[in-house]
C-alpha positions in Angstrom: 32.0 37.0 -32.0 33.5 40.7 -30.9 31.2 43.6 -30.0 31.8 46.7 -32.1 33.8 48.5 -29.5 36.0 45.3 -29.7 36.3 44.6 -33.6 37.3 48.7 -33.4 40.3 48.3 -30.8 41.2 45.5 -33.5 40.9 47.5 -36.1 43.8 50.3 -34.5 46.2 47.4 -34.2 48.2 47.2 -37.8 50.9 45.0 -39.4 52.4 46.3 -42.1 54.4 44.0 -43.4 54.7 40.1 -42.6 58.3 40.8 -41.1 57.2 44.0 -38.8 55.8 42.9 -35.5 52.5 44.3 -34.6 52.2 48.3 -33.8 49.8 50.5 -32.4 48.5 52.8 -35.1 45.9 56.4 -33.9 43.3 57.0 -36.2 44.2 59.8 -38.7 42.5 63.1 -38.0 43.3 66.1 -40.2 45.6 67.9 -37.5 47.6 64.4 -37.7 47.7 64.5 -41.1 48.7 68.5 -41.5 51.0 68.5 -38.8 52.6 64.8 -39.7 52.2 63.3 -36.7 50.0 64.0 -33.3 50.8 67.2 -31.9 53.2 66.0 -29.2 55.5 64.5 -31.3 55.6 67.2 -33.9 56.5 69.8 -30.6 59.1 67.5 -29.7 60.7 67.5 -33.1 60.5 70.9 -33.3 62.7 71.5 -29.8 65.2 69.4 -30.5 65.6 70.5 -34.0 65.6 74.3 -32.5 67.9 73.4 -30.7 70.5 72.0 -32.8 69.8 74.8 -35.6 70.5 77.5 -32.9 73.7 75.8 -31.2 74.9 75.9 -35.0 73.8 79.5 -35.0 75.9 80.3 -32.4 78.9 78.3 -33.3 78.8 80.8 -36.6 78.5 83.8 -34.3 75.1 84.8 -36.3 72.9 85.9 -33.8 68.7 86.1 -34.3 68.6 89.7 -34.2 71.2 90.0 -37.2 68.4 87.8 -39.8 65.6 90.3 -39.1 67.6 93.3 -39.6 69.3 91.8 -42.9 65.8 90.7 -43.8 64.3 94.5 -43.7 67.3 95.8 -45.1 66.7 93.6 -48.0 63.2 94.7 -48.1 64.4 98.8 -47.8 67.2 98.0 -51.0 64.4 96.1 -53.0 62.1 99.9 -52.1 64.8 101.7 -53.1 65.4 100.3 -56.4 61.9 101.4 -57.1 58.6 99.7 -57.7 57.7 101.0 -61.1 57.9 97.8 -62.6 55.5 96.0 -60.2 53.4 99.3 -61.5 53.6 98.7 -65.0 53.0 94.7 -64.9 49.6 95.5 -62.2 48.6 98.4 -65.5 49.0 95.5 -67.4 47.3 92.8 -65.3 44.0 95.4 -65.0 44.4 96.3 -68.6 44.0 92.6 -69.8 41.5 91.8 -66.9 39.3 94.9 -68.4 39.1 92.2 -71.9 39.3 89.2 -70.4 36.7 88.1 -67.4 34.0 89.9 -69.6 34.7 87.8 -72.4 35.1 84.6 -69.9 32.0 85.8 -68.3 29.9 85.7 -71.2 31.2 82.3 -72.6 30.4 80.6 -69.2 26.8 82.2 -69.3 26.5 81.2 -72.9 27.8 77.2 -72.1 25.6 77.3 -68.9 22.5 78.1 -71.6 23.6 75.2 -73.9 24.1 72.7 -71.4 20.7 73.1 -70.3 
């Protein structure tokens, strides 16, 4: 018969497949699971794959400093083309919103009444 803390040891050791030998398997907290791995490993990734993605950077003679200043430059030709279109769709977007959440107001407070 185990104690609990050893039935939970047993339960971190996995096999998961009859050919795979057994592995040590963490618990899955939600950093694990949003990161994709613990912390640690995901760092280590992300070293060596800066790394390699800035060697090739350098090998094509495009330097960090180049990206952000293409990047606002983008940004400044997208101003200068002129916004009035992003004006006219948010006229729109308020002009529909003025019709619309009223409307979707009252039908939720009339199906909230009937459900009763």
């Amino acid at each position: 018969m185990l104690d609990e803390r050893q039935a939970a040891d047993a339960r971190l050791w996995s096999k998961s497949s009859p050919t795979d030998a057994w592995r040590w398997s963490q618990p899955e907290t939600p950093l694990t699971r949003f990161l994709g791995g613990t912390p640690i490993n995901v760092a280590l990734r992300l070293f060596f794959l800066s790394l390699v993605v800035g060697a090739l950077l350098m090998w094509l003679d495009i330097k960090p400093a180049d990206i952000a200043q293409d990047a606002l430059r983008f940004i400044d030709r997208i101003g200068s083309m002129g916004f009035r279109a992003f004006r006219d769709i948010g006229a729109y977007l308020i002009g529909g919103a003025m019709i619309v959440v009223p409307v979707w107001f009252v039908l939720r407070l009339v199906n909230m009444r009937g459900a009763r």
